[in-house]
Structure formats: C-alpha cells, structure tokens
N, C-alpha and C positions, 0 to 999 in steps of 0.2 A: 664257462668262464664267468657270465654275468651272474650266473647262480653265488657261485663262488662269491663272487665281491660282495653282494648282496650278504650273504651267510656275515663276510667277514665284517660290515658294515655295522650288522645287529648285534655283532657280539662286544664293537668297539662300543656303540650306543649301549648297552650294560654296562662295560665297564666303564665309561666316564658317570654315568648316573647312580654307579655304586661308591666312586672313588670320591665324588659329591657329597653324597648323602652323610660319608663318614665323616667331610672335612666338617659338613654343615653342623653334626652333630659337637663338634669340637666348637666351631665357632659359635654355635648358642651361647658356652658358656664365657665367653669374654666380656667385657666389660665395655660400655658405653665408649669410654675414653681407648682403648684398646681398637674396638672399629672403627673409629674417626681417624686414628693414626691408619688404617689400610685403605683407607678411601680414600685420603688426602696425598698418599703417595701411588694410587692409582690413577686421582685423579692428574697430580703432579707426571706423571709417566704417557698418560692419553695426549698431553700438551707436550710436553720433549718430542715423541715421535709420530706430532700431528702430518710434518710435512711427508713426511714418507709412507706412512700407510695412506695417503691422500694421493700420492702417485702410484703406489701399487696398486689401489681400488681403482685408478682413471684407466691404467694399462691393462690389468688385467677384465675389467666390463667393458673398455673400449667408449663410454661413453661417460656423459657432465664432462664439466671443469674442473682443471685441479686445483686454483685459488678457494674455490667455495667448496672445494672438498677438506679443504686445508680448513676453511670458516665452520664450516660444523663439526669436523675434529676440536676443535678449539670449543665449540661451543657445549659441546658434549662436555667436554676436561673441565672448563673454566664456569659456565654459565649454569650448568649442571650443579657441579661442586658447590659454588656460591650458593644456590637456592638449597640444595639437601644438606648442611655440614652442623647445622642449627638443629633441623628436625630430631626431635625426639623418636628413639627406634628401637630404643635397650631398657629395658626395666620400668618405673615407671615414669608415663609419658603425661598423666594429667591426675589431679586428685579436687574432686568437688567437695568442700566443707562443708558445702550446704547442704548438698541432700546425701555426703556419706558414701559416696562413689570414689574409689582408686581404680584408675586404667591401668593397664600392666601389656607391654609390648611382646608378643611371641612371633620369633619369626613362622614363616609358613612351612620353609623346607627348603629343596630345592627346586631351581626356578628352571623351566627349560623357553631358551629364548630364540625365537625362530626372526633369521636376520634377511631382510633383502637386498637384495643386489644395488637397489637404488638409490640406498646409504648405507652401506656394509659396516666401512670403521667405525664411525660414529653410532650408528644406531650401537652396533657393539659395546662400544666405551659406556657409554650412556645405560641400557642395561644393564650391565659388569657392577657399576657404580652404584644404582638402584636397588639392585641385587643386596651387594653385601652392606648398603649403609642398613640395610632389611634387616641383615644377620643371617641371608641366606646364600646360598650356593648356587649357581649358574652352569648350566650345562647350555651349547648354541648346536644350533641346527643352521649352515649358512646356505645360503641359496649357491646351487649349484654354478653359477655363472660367476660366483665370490664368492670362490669356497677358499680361495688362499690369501686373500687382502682377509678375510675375517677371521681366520684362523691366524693370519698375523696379530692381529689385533687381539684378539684373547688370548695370543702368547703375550706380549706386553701387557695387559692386564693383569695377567696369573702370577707372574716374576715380580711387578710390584706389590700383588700381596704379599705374596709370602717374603720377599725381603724385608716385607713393614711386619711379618709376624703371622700371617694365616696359615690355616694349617693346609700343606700340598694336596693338589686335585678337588680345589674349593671353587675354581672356572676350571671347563673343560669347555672343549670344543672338536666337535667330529671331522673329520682329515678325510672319511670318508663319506660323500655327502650322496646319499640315497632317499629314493621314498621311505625302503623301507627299514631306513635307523631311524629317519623322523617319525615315523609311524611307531616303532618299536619306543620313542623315547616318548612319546604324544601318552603312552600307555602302559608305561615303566612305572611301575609301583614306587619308584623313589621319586617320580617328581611330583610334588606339590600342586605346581599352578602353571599356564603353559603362557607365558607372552609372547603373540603374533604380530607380528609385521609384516607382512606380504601382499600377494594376491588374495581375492576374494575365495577361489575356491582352498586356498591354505588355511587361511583365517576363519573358512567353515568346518573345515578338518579338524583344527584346532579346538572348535567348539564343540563339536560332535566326538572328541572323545574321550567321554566324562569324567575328566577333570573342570578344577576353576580354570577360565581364562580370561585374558584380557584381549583382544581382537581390534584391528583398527579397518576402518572399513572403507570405502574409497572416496573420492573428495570428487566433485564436479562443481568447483568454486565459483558464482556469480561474481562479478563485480561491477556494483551501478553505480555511475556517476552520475551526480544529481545536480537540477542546475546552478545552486548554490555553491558547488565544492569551486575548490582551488586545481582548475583542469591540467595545469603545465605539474601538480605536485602531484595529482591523481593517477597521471598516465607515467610519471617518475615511478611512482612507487608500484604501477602495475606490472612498468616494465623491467626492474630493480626484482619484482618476485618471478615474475614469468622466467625471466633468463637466468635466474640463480641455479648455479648445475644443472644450466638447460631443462630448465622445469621439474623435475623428478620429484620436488618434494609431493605430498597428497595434496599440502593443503595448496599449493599454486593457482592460480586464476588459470578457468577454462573460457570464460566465457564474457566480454564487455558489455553492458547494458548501459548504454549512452541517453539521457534527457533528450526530448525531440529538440526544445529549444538552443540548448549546446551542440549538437548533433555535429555537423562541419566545424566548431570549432574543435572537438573531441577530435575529431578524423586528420584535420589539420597538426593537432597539436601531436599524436600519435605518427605521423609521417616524419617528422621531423624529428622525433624522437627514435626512428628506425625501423617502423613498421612499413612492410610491405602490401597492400591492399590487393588481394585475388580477386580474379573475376570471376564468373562465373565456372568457366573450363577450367580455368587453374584452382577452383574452389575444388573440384570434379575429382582435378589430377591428385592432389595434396590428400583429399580424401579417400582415396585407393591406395594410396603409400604407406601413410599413419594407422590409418585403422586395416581390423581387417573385416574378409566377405562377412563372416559370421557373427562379428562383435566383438568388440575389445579392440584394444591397442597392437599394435606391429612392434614384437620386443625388438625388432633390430633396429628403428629410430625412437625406440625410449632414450632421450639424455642426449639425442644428438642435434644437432644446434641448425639454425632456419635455415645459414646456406646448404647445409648437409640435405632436410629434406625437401628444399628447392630441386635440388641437383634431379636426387631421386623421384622427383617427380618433373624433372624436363622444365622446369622452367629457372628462366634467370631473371635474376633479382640483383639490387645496385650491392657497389658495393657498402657493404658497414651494417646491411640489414640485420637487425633483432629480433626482428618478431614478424611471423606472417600472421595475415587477420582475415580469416573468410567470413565478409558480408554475409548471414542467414537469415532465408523469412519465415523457419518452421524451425521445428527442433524434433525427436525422435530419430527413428528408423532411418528416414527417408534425407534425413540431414545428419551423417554420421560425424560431423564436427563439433554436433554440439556434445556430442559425451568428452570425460574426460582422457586428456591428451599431456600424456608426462615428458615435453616437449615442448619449444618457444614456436606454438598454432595457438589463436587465440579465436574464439569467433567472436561473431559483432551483431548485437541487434540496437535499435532504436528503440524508444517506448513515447509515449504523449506526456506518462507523467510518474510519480512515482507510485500512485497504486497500481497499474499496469507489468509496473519494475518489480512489483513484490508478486504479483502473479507468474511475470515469467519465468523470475528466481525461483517459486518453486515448482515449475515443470520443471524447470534444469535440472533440479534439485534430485527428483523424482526418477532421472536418467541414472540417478548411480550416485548422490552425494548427500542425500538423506542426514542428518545427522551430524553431519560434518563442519563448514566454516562457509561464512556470508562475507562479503568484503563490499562496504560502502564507502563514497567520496560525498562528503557534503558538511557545508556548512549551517544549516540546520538542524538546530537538536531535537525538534517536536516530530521530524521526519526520520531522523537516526531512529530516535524513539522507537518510532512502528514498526521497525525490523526487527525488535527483538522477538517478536510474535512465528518469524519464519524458523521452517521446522529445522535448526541446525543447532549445536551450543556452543559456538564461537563466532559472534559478528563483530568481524573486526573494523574499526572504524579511522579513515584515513590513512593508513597502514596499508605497507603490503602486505599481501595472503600469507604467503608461505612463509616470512619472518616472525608474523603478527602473532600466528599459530602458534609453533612453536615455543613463544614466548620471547623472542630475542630482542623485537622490536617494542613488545606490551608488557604489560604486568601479568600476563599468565605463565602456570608456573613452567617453567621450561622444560622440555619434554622431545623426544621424538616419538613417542606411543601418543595415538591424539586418539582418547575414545570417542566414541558415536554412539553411544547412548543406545537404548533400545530402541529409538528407532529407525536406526542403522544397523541394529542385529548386536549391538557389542553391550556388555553387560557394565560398562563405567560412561560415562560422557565426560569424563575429568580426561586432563593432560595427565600420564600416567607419572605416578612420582614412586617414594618410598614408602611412602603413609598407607599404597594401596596392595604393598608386598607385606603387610604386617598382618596377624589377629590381635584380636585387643582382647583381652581378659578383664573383670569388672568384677571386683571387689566392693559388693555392696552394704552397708550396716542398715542395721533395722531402722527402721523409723517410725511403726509401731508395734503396740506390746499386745498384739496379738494371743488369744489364748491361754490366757492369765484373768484373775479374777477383774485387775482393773484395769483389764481392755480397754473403757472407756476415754481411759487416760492414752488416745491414740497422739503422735507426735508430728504437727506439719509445722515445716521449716524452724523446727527447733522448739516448736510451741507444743503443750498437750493441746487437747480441747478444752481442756477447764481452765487453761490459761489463756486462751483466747477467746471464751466466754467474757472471762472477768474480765480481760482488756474490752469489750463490745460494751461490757455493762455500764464500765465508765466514762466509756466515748458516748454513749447515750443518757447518759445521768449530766453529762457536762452539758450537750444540748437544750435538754430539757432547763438549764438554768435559767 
C-alpha cells in the first residue's frame, strides 16, 4: 500500500510540473501590464483569506499563534505586493546609454517551492507571488505536517490567477506529500530553479540536486545589548520577536548577550517584561524537552509557547510568563540551549564589553546560524559600526530579529526566503525577491571598431581616441599658457 501511494505521489509530481511548464510557457508571453494584473489580484486574494488559512495552519500543526499567523498572511499579501508591484520583470528592465547595454527580462521556468510547516500559508502566498510577478510558474512541495493549510493556500492563489487571466495549472501543489514526489519534482526536467524553505537536511537535498537553488539555512540569532541602548525598548523588541508565532520565525533571537555593566538591570527589566529565570535543574529540565539527545530541536514543542514547554518539562512558572531564559556559562555540546530553539527559550550570557560580545556572537554563530542575522541594542554608532564585520548579512540594529529580517520592521526588502550567503551554504545572501527568479539577457552594441582598417579609431564613452587625444592636447596647450 505504501508503494502504491508512493507510485501514485510521482506521477501526481509529473503531472503538476507538466501542467506548469505549459501554463509557464503561455504566461511568457503576456505583457508587463498583463502580470501585474494576476499578482495584484493574488496578492488581493492572499489578504481576503488571511484569517482563515491562518487558522487552518494553527489547527492543523497545532502550534504558533493565530493573530501573527493572520500578520504574516497579511504581510505576505500586502508588504510583499507593495515592494514587488514596481519591479521591472517583463521585457526590458534597464537600458545603459552610455556603454550601449539593453537588459531584457526572461523568466526562468517553472519554480518548485518547497514550503515549511512553520509558516506554510504565508511562505506560500509569498512564493506564488515572487513566482509569477517572475513570469514563472510554481509548483509546491508542502511539508508533510501542512500539507492541507498549504495546499489551501495555493488553491487561493491559483483561482485568483486565473480569474485575473493566467493560463490553468500555472501554481500547482502536491495533495500528496512524499519524499518521493519531492524528490521526483527536485529532478523533473521541467523545473527550473528549486526554492527551499525547511530544514537543513531538505535545503541540502535541494542543493544537491542539480538544479539552481535558492536555500535558506538556519538562524542561531545573537542579540547584545549594549550599555548604551535603551534597555526597557531592547528587551520590548526582543520579546515582541521572540514570541511572534512562538518563535518559529529563523531569523528570532536564540540567545541575550547583556553588557556586564547593565547586567541586573537587563535581568530586572526582562522579569518584568515576562521572562522566567531557570536555574540550574530547570535549565537541565527545559533542555531535555526542547532539544533532542542527538541534536536539533524536539518538532513537538517547535511554536509552542513557554507555559506549554514549562508544563513539559515539570516545572511551574507565574502566571503571564513569556519567555523562559536559561542563564549559560559555555555554549556548544555540553550547553544544548545555546543552539537554535524555534520557541519562546532564550539563553543568557553576560560579557565585560562589547569586543567579548562580538566574540561570543560568533561562536553562537558558528553553532548553526552562520550567515544569517545579528541583532544589536545600542546607542552607539562607532560600536553598531563593528558589527558589521560579524560573519552574517543582516545586523539588525534596535529592531527585533525576526520582524527586522524579514523586512517588516526595516528597509530590507521583504521576504520570507532570508538567503545565507555562501557562508551558510546558500548561494544568495539577499532576502529572496522577484529580481532573483529572473535571467537577464544583455544586449550589447559595439563600442569599438574592431577589425577594420581604422581600428585605431577605438570608441570610449562615446569618444574615439583621436578625439580624446585632441580634447588632451587642448587641456595641455591651455596649461601651458
């Protein structure tokens, strides 16, 4: 019987990536204004039925919140849409006078987008969106634990294209969700380029099977407050991202790095704001629940909230608590809290000063979040400054993490694909937009005359060389005066 499913899984992954492929080739040929109209009523469509696939996703994973599941639906639809609806994606996109260069937009293909559980709709909408503002076609792979909230959502997707005009089976999404249709679609001749969203070992699967991909890689987010910041706005916005959908985002704070000098006031100002302080034993407990023996996260408290894995780990906490925070004096192995934890557990270390803070950050770093996002609290700009140096390409400054990332709360462009650069393994460090589902073709005119008797007469920036002799000769004839 499992054969069977399987059998019948790959042959569904064929035919959405054939029924793709055709639409894609249709929608090549539409018109700039044409695609704007299916994305505007996509993106119109992602916002109408935010509240409800924001509850199907909470019921059917059982875990986050349904307010902030409802806020990245929304941000997907609305924050999305604003930043791509300008972007050039259809014909030509740029043309240089000066050196005689035309860009010219070709979509890629079709896109196969592999969706996680720990924002299903959204990442969904958000994709779908990216996709065809591209002028390509989407086929999704959803993670098995949100294979029916995601498969809601690219039914809404798919119905407002094509009543804005795209041609039928332009988003597809698998109903039957196996290794091996993802695998079959990872390596289907009609997909193009494969965007990952998942786990590490998905996101290397993704890479490994040779196609383009875009990959995002895991997040183990410092955050130092330094003694300068503004500690009551610090520990706001830490605890504002930490408990957004019960942590799940990547980019969320793992880890507090407090100034020696603020130290108790940091600790103070966090209690009061709803953090629970573990002791040692219950540092112990919390770390046997969340993580597991062998490494990684316990997917059954991914997204579920402090009282939740208080409970499960025996211990009680007041009520109203937000955030638990295990005091650590080491980080690795031996201190399984300091890895990343998609959950409101935060650990805590102190430092003397801020170069010690930029040493820790990146050992933290180094435990799995490479590449990914720094989060500082400080009122200092010549110390902000020095962070740019740490190995990540998002340090967000005053900001929470995981809004900051994304782009919701900064000027980055809005995204839930957060690349990691190479070196985090992922081949962009950019927030993934539309720009990076395009090829660009490049139209170039000569600009010299090469091969001809009066070669000499080569052309830079419009000038031969004989004409930018005589302009020399006169600029030095006028000196000489």
């Amino acid at each position: 019987m499992a054969l069977d499913y399987d059998l019948s899984s790959i042959q569904e992954a064929r035919d959405l990536a054939r029924k793709a492929r055709e639409a894609q080739l249709a929608l090549a040929e539409y018109t700039a204004e044409a695609i704007d109209k299916i994305v505007a009523a996509m993106a119109g469509a992602g916002q109408a039925n935010a509240e409800w696939l924001a509850r199907m996703a909470v019921d059917e994973t059982k875990f986050g919140v349904f307010a902030d599941k409802v806020t990245k639906n929304l941000f997907a639809s609305i924050n999305v849409y604003n930043f791509i609806k300008d972007i050039k994606t259809v014909g030509v996109i740029n043309e240089d006078h000066q050196q005689r260069v035309i860009e010219y937009a070709a979509p890629m293909g079709v896109v196969l987008g592999i969706i996680p559980s720990t924002n299903p709709t959204s990442t969904t909408i958000y994709k779908a969106l990216i996709a065809l503002k591209a002028g390509n076609g989407i086929v999704f792979s959803p993670h098995p634990n949100a294979a029916r909230c995601t498969y809601a959502a690219a039914q809404v997707m798919h119905e407002a294209a094509v009543g804005a005009g795209a041609p039928e089976g332009i988003i597809g999404c698998l109903s039957k969700t196996t290794m091996a249709a993802t695998n079959e679609l990872m390596h289907h001749d009609h997909i193009a380029v494969i965007l990952a969203t998942g786990g590490s070992a998905m996101v290397k699967a993704a890479y490994s099977a040779g196609k383009p991909a875009y990959g995002v890689g895991p997040g183990n987010v410092p955050a130092f407050i330094e003694r300068t910041a503004d500690i009551r706005q610090a520990v706001a916005d830490i605890f504002l991202s930490k408990t957004f959908d019960n942590g799940v985002i990547c980019a969320s704070e793992q880890a507090v790095i407090a100034d020696e000098p603020i130290k108790d006031r940091v600790v103070a100002e966090m209690e009061a704001q709803g953090a629970y302080f573990l002791s040692k034993e219950e540092t112990k407990a919390v770390s046997q629940v969340v993580m597991q023996p062998r490494g990684g996260m316990n997917p059954l408290l991914v997204g579920r909230s402090a009282k939740v894995v208080a409970e499960r780990a025996g211990i009680k906490v007041p009520e109203g608590t937000r955030i638990l925070v295990a005091p650590l004096d080491g980080y690795g192995p031996e201190y399984p809290l300091s890895y990343e934890k998609l959950t409101p557990v935060l650990a805590f270390y102190s430092v003397k000063d801020w170069h010690a803070a930029c040493l820790l950050s990146i050992e933290l770093l180094k435990l799995g979040g490479i590449g990914h996002s720094f989060a500082i609290h400080s009122r200092d700009e010549a110390v902000i400054r020095e962070f740019a140096r740490k190995p990540v390409f998002r340090i967000l400054v005053n900001t929470p993490a995981s809004q900051g990332a994304i782009g919701y709360t900064t000027g980055l462009a809005p995204a839930l694909t957060l690349g990691c650069g190479t070196w985090g393994g992922s081949s962009t460090s950019d927030n993934v937009t539309p720009r990076h589902l395009i090829n660009i073709k490049r139209m170039a005119y000569g600009l010299t005359q090469s091969g001809r008797e009066d070669s000499a007469r080569r052309v830079v920036g419009g000038y031969s060389q004989e004409e930018i002799a005589l302009i020399v000769r006169q600029v030095l004839a006028q000196l000489q005066r």
